[in-house]
PyMOL CGO cylinders between C-alpha atoms (Angstrom):
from pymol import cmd
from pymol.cgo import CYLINDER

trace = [
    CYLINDER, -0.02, -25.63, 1.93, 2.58, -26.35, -0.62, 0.3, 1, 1, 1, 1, 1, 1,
    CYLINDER, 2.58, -26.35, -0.62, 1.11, -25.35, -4.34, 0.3, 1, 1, 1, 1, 1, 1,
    CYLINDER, 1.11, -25.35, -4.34, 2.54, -25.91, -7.48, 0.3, 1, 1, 1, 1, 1, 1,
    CYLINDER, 2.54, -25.91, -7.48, 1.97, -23.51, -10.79, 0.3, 1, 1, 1, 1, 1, 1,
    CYLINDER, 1.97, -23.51, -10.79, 1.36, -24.81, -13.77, 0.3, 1, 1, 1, 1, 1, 1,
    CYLINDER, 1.36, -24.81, -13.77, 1.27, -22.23, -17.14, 0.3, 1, 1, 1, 1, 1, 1,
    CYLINDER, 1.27, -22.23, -17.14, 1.56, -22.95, -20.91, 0.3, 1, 1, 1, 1, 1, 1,
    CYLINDER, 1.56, -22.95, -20.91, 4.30, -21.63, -23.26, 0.3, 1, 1, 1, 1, 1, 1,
    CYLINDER, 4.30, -21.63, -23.26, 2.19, -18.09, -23.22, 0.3, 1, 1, 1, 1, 1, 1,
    CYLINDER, 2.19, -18.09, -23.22, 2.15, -17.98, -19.44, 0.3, 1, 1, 1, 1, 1, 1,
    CYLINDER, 2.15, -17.98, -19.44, -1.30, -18.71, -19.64, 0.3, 1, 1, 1, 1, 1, 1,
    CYLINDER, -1.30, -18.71, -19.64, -2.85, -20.76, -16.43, 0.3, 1, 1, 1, 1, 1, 1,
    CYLINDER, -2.85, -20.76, -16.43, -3.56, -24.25, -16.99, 0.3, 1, 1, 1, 1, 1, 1,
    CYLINDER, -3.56, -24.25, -16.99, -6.42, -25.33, -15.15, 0.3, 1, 1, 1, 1, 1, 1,
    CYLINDER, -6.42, -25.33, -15.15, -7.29, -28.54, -16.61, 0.3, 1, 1, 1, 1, 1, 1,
    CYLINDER, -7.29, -28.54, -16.61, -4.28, -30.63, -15.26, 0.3, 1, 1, 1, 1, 1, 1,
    CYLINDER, -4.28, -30.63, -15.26, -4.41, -33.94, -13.27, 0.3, 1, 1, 1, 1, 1, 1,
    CYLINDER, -4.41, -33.94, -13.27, -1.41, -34.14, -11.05, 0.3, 1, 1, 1, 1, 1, 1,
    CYLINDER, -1.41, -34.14, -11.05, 0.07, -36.95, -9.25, 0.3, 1, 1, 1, 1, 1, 1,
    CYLINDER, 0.07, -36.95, -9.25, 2.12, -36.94, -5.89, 0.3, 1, 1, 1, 1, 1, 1,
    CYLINDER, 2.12, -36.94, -5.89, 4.49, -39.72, -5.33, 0.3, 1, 1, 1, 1, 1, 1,
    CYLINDER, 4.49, -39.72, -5.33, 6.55, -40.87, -2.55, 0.3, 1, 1, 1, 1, 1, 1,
    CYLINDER, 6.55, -40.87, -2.55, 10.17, -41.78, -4.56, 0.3, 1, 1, 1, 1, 1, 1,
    CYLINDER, 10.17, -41.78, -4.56, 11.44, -44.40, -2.19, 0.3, 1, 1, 1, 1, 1, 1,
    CYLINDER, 11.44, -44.40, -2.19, 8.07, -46.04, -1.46, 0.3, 1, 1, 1, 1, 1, 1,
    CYLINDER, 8.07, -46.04, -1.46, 6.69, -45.50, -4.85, 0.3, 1, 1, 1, 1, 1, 1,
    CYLINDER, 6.69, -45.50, -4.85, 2.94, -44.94, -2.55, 0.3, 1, 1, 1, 1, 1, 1,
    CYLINDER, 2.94, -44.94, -2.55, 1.03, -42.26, -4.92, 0.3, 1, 1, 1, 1, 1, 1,
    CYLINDER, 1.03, -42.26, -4.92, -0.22, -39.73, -2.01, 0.3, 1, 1, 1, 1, 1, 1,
    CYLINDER, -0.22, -39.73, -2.01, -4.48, -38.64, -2.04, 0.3, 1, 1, 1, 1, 1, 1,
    CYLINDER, -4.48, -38.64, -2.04, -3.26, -35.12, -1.16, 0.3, 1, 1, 1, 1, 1, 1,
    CYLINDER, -3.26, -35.12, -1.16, -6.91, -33.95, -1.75, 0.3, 1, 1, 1, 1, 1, 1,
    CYLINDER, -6.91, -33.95, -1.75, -8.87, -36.84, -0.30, 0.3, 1, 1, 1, 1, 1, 1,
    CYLINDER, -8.87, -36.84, -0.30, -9.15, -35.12, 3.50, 0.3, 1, 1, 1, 1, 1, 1,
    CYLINDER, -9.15, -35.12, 3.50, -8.17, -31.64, 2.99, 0.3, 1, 1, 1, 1, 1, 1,
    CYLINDER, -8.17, -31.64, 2.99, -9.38, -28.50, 0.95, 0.3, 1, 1, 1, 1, 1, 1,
    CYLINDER, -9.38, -28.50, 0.95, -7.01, -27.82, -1.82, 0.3, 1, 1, 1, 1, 1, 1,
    CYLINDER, -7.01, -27.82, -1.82, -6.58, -25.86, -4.77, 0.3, 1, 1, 1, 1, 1, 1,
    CYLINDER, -6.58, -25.86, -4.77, -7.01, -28.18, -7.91, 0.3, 1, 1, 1, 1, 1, 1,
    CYLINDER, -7.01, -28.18, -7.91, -6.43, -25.60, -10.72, 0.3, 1, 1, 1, 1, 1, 1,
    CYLINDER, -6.43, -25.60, -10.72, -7.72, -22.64, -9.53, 0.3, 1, 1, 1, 1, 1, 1,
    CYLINDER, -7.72, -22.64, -9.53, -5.81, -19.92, -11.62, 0.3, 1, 1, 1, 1, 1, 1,
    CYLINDER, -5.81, -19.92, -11.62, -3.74, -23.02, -12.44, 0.3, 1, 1, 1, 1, 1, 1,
    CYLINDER, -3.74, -23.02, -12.44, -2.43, -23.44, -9.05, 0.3, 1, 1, 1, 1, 1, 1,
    CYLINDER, -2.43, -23.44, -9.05, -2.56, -27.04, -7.86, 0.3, 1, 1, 1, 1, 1, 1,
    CYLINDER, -2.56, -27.04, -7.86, -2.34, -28.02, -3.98, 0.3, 1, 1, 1, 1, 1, 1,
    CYLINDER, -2.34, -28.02, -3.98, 1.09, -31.07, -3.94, 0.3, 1, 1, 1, 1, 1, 1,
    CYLINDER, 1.09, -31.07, -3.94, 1.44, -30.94, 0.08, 0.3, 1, 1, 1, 1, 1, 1,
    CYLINDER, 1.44, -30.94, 0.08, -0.15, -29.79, 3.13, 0.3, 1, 1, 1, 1, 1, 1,
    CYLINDER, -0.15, -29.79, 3.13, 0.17, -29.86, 6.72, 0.3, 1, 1, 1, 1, 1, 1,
    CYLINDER, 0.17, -29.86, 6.72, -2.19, -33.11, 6.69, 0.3, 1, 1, 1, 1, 1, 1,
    CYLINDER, -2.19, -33.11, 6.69, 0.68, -35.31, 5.52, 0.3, 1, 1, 1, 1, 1, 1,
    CYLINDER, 0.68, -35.31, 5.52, 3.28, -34.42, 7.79, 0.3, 1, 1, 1, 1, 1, 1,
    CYLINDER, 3.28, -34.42, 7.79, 3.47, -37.63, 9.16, 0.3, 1, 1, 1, 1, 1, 1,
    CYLINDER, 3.47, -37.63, 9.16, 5.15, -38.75, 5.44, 0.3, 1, 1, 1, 1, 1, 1,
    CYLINDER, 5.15, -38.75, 5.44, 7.88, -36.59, 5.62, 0.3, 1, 1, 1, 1, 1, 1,
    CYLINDER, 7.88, -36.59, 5.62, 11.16, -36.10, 8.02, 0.3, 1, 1, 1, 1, 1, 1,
    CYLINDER, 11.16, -36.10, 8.02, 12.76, -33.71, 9.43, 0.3, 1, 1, 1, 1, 1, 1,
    CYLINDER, 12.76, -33.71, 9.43, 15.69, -34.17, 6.88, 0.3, 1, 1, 1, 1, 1, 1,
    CYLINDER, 15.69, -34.17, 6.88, 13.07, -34.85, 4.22, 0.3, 1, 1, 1, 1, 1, 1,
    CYLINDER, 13.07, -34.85, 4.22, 11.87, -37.02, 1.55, 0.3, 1, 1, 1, 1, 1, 1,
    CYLINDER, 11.87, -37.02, 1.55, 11.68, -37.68, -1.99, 0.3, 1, 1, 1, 1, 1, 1,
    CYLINDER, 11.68, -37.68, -1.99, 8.73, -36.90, -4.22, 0.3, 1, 1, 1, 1, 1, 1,
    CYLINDER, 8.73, -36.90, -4.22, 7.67, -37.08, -7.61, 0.3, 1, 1, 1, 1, 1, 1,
    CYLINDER, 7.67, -37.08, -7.61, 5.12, -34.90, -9.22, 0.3, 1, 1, 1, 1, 1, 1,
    CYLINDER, 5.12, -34.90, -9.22, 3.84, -36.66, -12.70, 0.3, 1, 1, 1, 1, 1, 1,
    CYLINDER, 3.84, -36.66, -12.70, 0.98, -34.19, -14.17, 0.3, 1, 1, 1, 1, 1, 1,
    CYLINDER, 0.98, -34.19, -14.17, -1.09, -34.38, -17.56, 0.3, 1, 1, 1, 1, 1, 1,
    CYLINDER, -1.09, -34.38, -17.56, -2.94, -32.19, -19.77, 0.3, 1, 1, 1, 1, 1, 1,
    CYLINDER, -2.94, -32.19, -19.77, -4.87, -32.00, -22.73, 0.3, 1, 1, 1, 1, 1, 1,
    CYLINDER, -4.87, -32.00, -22.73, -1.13, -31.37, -24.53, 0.3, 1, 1, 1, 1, 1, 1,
    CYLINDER, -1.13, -31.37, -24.53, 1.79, -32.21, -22.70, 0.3, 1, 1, 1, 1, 1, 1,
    CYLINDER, 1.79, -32.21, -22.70, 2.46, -34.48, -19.54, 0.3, 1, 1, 1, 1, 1, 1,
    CYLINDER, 2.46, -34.48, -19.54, 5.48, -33.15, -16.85, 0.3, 1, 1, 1, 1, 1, 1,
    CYLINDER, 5.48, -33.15, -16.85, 7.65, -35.09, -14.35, 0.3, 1, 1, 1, 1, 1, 1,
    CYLINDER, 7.65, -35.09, -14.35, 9.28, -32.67, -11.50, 0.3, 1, 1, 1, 1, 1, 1,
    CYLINDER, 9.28, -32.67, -11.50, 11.24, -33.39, -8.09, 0.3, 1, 1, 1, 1, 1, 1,
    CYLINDER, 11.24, -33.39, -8.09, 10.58, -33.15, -5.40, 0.3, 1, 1, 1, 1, 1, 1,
    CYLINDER, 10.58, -33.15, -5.40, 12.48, -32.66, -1.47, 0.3, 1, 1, 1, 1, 1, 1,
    CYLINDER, 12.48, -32.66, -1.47, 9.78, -32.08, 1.07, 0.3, 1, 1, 1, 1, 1, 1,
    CYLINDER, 9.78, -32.08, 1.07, 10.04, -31.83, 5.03, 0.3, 1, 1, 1, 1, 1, 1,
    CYLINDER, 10.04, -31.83, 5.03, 8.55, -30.80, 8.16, 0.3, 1, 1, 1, 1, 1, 1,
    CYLINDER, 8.55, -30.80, 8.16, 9.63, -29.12, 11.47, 0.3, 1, 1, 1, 1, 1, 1,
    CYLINDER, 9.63, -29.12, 11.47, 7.35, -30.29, 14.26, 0.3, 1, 1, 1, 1, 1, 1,
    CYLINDER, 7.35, -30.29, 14.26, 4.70, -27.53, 13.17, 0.3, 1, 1, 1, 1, 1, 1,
    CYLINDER, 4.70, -27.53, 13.17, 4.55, -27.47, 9.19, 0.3, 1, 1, 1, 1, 1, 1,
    CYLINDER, 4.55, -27.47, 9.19, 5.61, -29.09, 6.30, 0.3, 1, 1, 1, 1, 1, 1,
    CYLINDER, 5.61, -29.09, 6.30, 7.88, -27.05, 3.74, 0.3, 1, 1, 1, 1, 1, 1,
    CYLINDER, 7.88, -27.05, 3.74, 9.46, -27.54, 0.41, 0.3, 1, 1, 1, 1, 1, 1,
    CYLINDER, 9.46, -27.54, 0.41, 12.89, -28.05, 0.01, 0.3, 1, 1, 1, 1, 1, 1,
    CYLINDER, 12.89, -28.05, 0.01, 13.70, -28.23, -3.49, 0.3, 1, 1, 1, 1, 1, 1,
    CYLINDER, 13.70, -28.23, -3.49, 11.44, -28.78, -6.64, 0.3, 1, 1, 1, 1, 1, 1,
    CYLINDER, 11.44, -28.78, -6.64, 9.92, -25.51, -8.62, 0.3, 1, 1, 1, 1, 1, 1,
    CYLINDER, 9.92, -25.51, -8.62, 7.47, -23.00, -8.80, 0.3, 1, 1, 1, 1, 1, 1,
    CYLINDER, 7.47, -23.00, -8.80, 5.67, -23.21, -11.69, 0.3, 1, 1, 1, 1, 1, 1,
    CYLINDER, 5.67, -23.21, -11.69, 5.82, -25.36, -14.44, 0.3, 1, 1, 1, 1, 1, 1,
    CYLINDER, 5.82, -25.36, -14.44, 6.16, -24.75, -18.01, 0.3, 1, 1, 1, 1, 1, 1,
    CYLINDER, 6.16, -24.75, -18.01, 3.60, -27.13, -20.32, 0.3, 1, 1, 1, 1, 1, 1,
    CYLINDER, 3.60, -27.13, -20.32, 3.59, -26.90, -24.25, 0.3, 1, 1, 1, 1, 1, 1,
]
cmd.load_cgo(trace, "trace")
């Protein structure tokens, strides 16, 4: 499970974020949640890729975009995820993000 981090300007958790996955080349917004257990803001940790959508991603890898709101601020963060036969894995894209 790939999980994203998302804190205010204090470090403080934000737990009341809706997030948005995005494949960038087919523009298809992903239901990363719809099957699969995932963390939706839990500590403000948020579930953006699992296992259960390795069939969207190469072995090179593939653009995504990550669009998230809250009650203040909105975010837009790349994306690289891939897979190797047995799990899927983040290339590049951060942590944790930082919301005012």
């Amino acid at each position: 499970m790939i999980d994203l981090k998302i804190t205010d300007a204090s470090r403080q958790p934000v737990n009341n974020a809706t997030v948005h996955v995005i494949h960038a080349n087919s523009g298809d917004t992903l239901q990363v949640c719809e099957n699969y257990e995932c963390l939706e803001g839990d500590m403000g940790n948020y579930t953006i890729f699992h296992d259960g959508l390795m069939e969207k991603v190469s072995f090179e890898g593939e653009p995504f975009t990550v669009n998230g709101i809250t009650e203040q601020d909105s975010f837009r963060e790349d994306f690289v995820f891939a897979q190797n036969k047995c799990h899927v894995y983040k290339k590049s894209g951060p942590e944790i993000i930082m919301v005012d």
